[in-house]
N, C-alpha and C positions, 0 to 999 in steps of 0.2 A: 288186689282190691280195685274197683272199677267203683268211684263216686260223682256225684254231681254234686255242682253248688249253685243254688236254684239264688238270683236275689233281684231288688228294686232298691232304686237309687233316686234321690233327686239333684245331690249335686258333686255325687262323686264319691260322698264319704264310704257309702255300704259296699260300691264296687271295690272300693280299695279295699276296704273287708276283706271281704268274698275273696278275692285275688290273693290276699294272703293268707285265708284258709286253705284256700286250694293250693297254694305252693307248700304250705304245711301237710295235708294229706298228699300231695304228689311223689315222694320218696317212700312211700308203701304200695304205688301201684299209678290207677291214670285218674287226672280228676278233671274233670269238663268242667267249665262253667259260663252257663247260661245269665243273661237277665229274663226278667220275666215276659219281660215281651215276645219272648223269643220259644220257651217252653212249652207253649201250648198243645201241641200235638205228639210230644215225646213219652215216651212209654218210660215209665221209671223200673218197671221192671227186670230190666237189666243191669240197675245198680245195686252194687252194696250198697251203700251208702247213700242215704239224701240229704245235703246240708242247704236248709232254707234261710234267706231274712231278709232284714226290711230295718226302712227307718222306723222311729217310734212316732207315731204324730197325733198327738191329743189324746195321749193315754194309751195308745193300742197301733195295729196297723193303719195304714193309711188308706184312705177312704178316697174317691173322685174328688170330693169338694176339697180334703185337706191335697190333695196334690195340686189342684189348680192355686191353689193358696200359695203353697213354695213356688210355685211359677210364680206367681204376681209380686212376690217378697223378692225373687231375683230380679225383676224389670226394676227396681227401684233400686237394690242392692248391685251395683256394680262388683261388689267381690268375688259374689255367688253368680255359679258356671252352670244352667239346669244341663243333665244327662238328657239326651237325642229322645229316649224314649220315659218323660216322667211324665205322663201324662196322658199313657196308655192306661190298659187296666194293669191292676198289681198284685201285691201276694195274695190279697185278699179276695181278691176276685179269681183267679187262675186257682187256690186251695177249695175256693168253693164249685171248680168246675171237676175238680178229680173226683172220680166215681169210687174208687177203695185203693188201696194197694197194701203193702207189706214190705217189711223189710227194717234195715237199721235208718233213723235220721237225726239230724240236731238241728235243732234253732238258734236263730241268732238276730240282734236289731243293734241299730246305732242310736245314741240317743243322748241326749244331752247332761254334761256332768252337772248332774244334781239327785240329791235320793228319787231314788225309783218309786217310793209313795208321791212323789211330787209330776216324776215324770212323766210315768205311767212304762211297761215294756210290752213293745209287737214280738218279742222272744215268746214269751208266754203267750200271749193268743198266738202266734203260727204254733210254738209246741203243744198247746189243745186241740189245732186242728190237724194238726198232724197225725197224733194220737189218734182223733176219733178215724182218720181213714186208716188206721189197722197198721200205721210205723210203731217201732220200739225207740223209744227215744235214748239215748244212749251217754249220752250226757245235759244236764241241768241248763237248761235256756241262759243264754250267754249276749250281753251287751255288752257295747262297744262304745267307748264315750269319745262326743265334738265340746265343742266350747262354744258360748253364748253368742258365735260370729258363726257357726256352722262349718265349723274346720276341727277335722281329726284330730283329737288330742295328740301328743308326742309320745309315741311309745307304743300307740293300739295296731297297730301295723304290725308289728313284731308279737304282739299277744295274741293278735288272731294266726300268725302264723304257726307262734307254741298252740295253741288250741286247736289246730288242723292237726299237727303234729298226734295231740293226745288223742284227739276223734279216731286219727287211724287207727292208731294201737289200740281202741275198744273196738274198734269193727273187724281188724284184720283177722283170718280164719286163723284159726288156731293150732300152729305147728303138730307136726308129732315124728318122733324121732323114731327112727326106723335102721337101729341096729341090730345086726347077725351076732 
């Protein structure tokens, strides 16, 4: 199995993700992963597998204004470390450049622990537009929770890893036994 893990970060939390879903699909085959800044002209064609995401911000994926926004929240927030590139364009703008494709993908967003009527999840809008470009989603859009300082919960590291883990084993082809 040959995957990619397509993400956007503002301060670190979704690459750690990302990094641990792909270390999770890594032991079924090779898993690339990109940030989005970086995607742009890659043919997805080649992968089994597409795992997308993103933070959640103001209900959905993250927009120009709400990313300039987490930069301005970090100039003030000394805790908060912005990622090299938040502040390019992001999933939502690179999903809106892909012309169709095919094939297996999953979603995924970080998002702060609190119910998701409250939160809002960019899982679900990248898993719509994933869908509309002709992916089979493969498993149920999946978040990742920070805490109210924008730090990864304790333990989501490890669940994105179990969750890379299951993505494989729904994508990987399907053995067949070939006894005389």
């Amino acid at each position: 199995m040959h995957a990619i893990v397509v993400y956007e970060s503002m301060y670190g939390n979704t690459r750690h993700v990302a990094e641990a879903i792909a270390r999770g699909l890594g032991p079924v085959g090779t898993a690339q992963i990109l940030p989005v800044s970086q995607i742009r002209d890659t043919d997805l064609s080649g992968y089994d597998l597409v795992v997308v995401g993103g933070p959640t911000h103001v209900h959905g994926m993250s927009r120009e204004a709400t990313r300039k926004g987490a930069v301005e929240k970090a100039r003030t927030d000394t805790a908060l470390t912005v990622e090299p590139d938040a502040e390019s364009e992001g999933i939502r703008e690179w999903l809106g450049s892909v012309r169709s494709a095919h094939g297996k993908a999953a979603a995924f967003d970080t998002r702060v622990d609190a119910p998701a009527l409250v939160t809002g999840r960019a899982s679900k809008g990248i898993g719509k537009k994933l869908r509309n470009l002709g992916f089979e989603l493969i498993a149920n859009p999946e978040s990742f929770l920070v805490d109210k300082e924008s730090v990864l919960e304790a333990g989501e590291e490890e669940r994105a890893e179990r969750w890379g883990r299951t993505l494989a084993e729904h994508s990987a082809p399907a053995r067949t036994d070939r006894t005389s």
